[in-house]
Steps between C-alpha positions, in 0.01 A plus 500: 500500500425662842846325577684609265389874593563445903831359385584849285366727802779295727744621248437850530857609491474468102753679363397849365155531673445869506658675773245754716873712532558858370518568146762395308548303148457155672134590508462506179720154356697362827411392872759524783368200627668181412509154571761307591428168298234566205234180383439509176209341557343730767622785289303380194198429734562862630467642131106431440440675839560820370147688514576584120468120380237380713129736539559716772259807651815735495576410168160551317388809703784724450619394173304240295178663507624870497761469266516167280128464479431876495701557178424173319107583554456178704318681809307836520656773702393863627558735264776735645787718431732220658381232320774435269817558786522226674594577904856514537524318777288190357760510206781501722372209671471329183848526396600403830314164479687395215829585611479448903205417645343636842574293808224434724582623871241307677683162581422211316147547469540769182250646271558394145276796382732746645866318510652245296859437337682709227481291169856635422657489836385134544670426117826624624528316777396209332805564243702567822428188636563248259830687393648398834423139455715257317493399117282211552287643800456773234386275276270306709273809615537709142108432467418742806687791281338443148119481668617808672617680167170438369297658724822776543454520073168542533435765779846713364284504134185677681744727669608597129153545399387741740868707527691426207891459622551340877804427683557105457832342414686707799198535706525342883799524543497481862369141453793377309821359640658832552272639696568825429262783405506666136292712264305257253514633120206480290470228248404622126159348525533311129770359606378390798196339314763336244682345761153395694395312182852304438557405858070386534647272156808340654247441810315287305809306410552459826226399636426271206836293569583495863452249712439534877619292791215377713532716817575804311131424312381440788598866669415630164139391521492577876568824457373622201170659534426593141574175304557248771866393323348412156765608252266445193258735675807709532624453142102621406563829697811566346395459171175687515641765709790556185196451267342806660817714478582354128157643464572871636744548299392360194347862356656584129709804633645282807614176432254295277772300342617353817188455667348315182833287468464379849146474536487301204771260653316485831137393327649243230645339782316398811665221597793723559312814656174365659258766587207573720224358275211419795355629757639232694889627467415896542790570736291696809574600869238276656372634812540310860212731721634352833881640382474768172176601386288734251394762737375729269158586609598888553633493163222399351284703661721829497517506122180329438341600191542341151623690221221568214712361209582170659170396602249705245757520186643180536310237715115612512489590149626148385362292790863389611464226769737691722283746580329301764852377693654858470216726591164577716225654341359852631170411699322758255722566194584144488878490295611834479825629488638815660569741161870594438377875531284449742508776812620486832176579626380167277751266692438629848121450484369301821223295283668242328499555167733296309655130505733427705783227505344125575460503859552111511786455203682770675370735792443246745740217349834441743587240167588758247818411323800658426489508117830434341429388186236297338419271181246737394764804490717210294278430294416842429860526387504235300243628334632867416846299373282297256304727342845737457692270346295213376647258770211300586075463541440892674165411503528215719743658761289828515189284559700296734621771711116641536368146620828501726400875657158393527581171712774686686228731662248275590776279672612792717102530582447114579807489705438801705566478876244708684675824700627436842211614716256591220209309659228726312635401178339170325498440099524200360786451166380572172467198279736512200319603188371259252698362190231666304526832673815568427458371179241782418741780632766428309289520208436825577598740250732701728657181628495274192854472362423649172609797308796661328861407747439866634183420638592106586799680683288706690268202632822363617588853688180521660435141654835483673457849623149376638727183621707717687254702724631631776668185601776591288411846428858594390496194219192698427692845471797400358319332219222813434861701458643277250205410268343830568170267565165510617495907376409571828385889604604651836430825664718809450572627858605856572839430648781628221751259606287175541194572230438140355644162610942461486710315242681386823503530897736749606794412677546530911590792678774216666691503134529805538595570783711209628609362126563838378821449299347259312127589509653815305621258205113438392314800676416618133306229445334538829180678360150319479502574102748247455458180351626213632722339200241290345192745481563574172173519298 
C-alpha cells in the first residue's frame, strides 16, 4: 500500500486539486490545474485519499464531532449558544472536499489529514480521460469509471443528506474536455437520488458480466486501495449502498412503492445482487500507519465525554457488550454519561467525571477505519424491509446485524495499532464476548425482538444508530431524521436563529457569492428548517 500512496504523491499534478489562488468559482467545483495525460488508475487511487473517506484529524475535529455527532447525540458537547451553527468556514471546507479537494503545498511528502483530492474533480477527469481514448481502449479500462461512480454515488448521496440540492451533473467543468469555466446548476435532490439508484442497478449489471483482460486486472488490483480489484466485493457495495438509499426513501409520503418494488427484487435475488452479509466483506478504508493513518488522539480527547443516553439508556442499562470496546469508565462514577442538559460548568470540570471514548479502541489507535459501510448496517436494513412488508425472517437479520455490530467493535479493538510515539500507553485487546453473553443481552427485554412492528421497528432504529457511532455519525443523523428514532432530548440554547439542532447544513458563503446566479434558484430552501426530501415523518 505504502507504494501505491508514494506513487499518488508523484502525481501531484491531479487534475482539480484545490488551487491556494484568489477566490473565484473554481474553488468551489473546478481546479486550474490540469494534467496533461490523466491515469485512470492513479485517479481512482487518488479518490480514497480524500480526508472525507479515510479517518482524518481535520475531518473529525471540525466537523464529525461538532456537527454530525453533535446533532445525532453520538458525543457530548458544551452547552453553548453556538452549538447548533456549525463554523462557516468548517462547512465550507466540507463542500470543498467533495467537489475539489485541497492540494498539499509541501512537496511530495503531504499531510493526508489536511490535503487530499476532490472526489468530484478526480471523477471528471476520470470521464475526461477515457473519452479521449479509442472504442476498445474505452472498453478495456471502463472498470476504473464504474468503481469510481460508486464511491462518486455514494459520497454525492451524503452531500444530499446534509444540504438537500448540490451542483452535480454540470459540476467541474473545468475538468472536462472543454476546459472552460461555468456556473454549475443545482440538481433537484430526488432526482438526483432516482438517478443514483438506477445507475448503482445497471452497475451491478456491469460488473456482474464483464470480463477483464489480465493487465488491466492487474492495474485494477494494484491500484485500488479499497477493494483490491474484486468486482464481487464491488458488486456488494453497490448493492448495499442502493439498499441504503432504497431504504431512505422508502417512508409512505416519499416513495414506498418504489423502494418496496426494488427492494423486494434486490432480496429475492442474491445471486443477481450479492450483498455485504459478513464481517469479512464490510467495504473499509484500512489504515497503512507508515503512509495514511488514524491520528485522532486530539479528537478523542477534545470531545471526550460520552453522551448519557448512549451509555446509561442504552448500553449500561441492558449490559450491551459494546460498552467495554467503545468506552472508559470514570475512576469514581464508573459508566456515566455526560446529561444532555447538563451545564457548561459540568463539562469543564478538571476531575474527571464521566467516561470517556476507549482510549485503546480509539484514542490511542493509528488503525481506526474509515467506515463505509458494513454488514451490520445491511443487515439492519434487511431487517426494517422485512418486518414492513413481510419479505423475509426480521428477526433473524435484526439479530444478525447486533452480533455483526458487536464483532465489528471488538475487531477495531484487537486490531488496534498503538499511536506513533505513545510509549506510556499499554492495554492489552479485549477478548470477544462469550456466545453466552451475548446470548443473555439479546434476551434482554429492551433488545429482544419482540413487540407490536412499532416497537420491533424501533429496536431496528436504535441498534444501527448505536452501529453508527461516530464513525459514521451522519448515517447516524440522517437516519434519527427519517425514522424520527431514538426520541432523543437536546438542550434549547438561547440563540433565536440556531435554538435546537438543523433539518440541514446551510449552504457556503462561496454559493453565494461566486455561484450567485444559480445559488439564487434554491436560496429559499436555504434555511436550516428545511427538510431534506425524504424526512418526511
Amino acid at each position: 500500500m505504502k507504494r501505491i500512496f508514494i506513487n499518488i504523491a508523484l502525481v501531484c499534478t491531479l487534475a482539480g486539486l484545490f488551487s491556494s489562488c484568489a477566490k473565484k468559482i473554481e474553488e468551489s467545483y473546478n481546479n486550474p490545474e490540469k494534467i496533461s495525460e490523466g491515469s485512470l488508475s492513479k485517479l481512482l487511487s487518488g479518490m480514497y485519499l480524500n480526508k472525507r473517506i479515510h479517518p482524518s484529524y481535520y475531518d473529525y475535529y471540525t466537523f464529525v464531532m461538532p456537527v454530525l455527532a453533535n446533532y445525532s447525540q453520538m458525543v457530548a458537547t458544551a452547552p453553548g449558544n453556538q452549538m447548533y451553527f456549525p463554523n462557516p468556514s468548517y462547512l465550507e471546507g466540507r463542500w470543498t472536499d467533495f467537489y475539489a479537494g485541497v492540494r498539499a503545498d509541501d512537496g511530495g511528502s503531504p499531510d493526508y489529514n489536511y490535503n487530499g483530492p476532490g472526489i468530484m474533480s478526480s471523477y471528471r477527469e476520470m470521464q475526461t480521460t477515457i473519452g479521449q481514448m479509442s472504442a476498445e481502449q474505452q472498453s478495456r479500462n471502463q472498470v476504473f469509471l464504474k468503481c469510481a461512480e460508486v464511491l462518486v454515488y455514494d459520497q454525492a448521496a451524503q452531500m444530499i443528506d446534509m444540504w438537500g440540492d448540490i451542483p452535480f451533473s454540470a459540476s467541474n467543468s473545468l475538468n472536462t474536455p472543454d476546459r472552460t469555466t461555468t456556473n454549475a446548476p443545482y440538481d433537484d435532490s430526488k432526482a438526483l437520488y432516482t438517478k443514483i439508484i438506477a445507475d448503482l442497478k445497471s452497475i451491478n449489471t456491469y460488473l456482474d458480466t464483464v470480463t477483464l483482460a489480465s493487465d488491466v486486472q492487474s492495474e485494477l488490483t494494484g491500484s485500488d486501495i479499497l477493494l483490491k480489484g474484486d468486482l464481487v466485493a464491488w458488486q456488494r457495495y453497490a448493492n448495499s449502498l442502493r439498499l441504503r438509499l432504497l431504504m431512505r426513501i422508502s417512508n409512505p409520503s416519499v416513495d414506498e412503492a418504489t423502494a418496496k418494488t426494488e427492494v423486494t427484487a434486490m432480496l429475492s435475488n442474491a445471486t443477481t445482487y450479492p450483498l455485504i452479509t459478513s464481517n469479512a466483506q464490510n467495504v473499509l478504508f484500512k489504515e497503512s500507519p507508515t503512509a495514511v493513518r488514524s491520528d485522532l488522539v486530539d479528537v478523542f480527547t477534545g470531545y471526550p465525554f460520552a453522551p448519557e443516553y448512549l451509555i446509561n439508556t442504552v448500553q449500561e442499562a441492558n449490559g450491551d457488550p459494546r460498552l467495554a470496546v467503545m468506552f472508559d469508565e470514570d475512576d469514581k462514577n464508573g459508566y456515566k454519561g455526560f446529561p444532555w442538559n447538563g451545564s457548561v460548568g459540568d463539562y469543564d470540570n478538571q476531575a474527571r467525571l464521566y467516561a470517556v471514548f476507549d482510549t485503546a479502541t480509539f484514542t490511542y489507535n493509528d488503525n481506526v477505519p474509515g467506515v463505509i459501510i458494513t454488514a451490520s448496517e445491511v443487515s439492519f436494513l434487511k431487517a426494517e424491509a422485512f418486518e414492513r412488508w413481510g419479505l423475509g425472517d426480521a428477526a433473524t437479520e435484526y439479530t444478525n446485524g447486533v452480533r455483526q455490530s458487536i464483532d465489528f467493535y471488538y475487531g477495531i479493538n484487537q486490531s488496534a495499532i498503538k499511536r506513533q510515539g505513545q510509549n506510556n500507553f499499554s492495554r492489552a485487546a479485549l477478548a470477544s464476548p462469550a456466545a453466552a453473553d451475548v446470548n443473555t443481552f439479546l434476551a434482554k427485554a429492551a433488545i429482544a425482538y419482540t413487540g407490536t412492528t412499532t416497537e420491533k421497528l424501533q429496536k431496528i432504529y436504535l441498534q444501527k444508530w448505536e452501529h453508527f457511532f461516530v464513525l459514521q455519525a451522519g448515517q447516524a443523523w440522517a437516519e434519527l431524521r427519517r425514522t424520527d428514532y431514538p426520541a432523543l432530548q437536546f438542550p434549547s440554547v438561547g440563540n433565536s436563529q440556531a435554538p435546537t439542532p438543523p433539518k440541514r447544513l446551510l449552504y457556503p458563503n462561496s454559493e453565494k457569492l461566486y455561484n450567485a446566479s444559480e445559488y439564487s434558484k434554491v436560496s429559499s430552501k436555504d434555511t436550516r428548517d428545511t427538510k431534506i426530501f425524504w424526512d418526511a415523518q
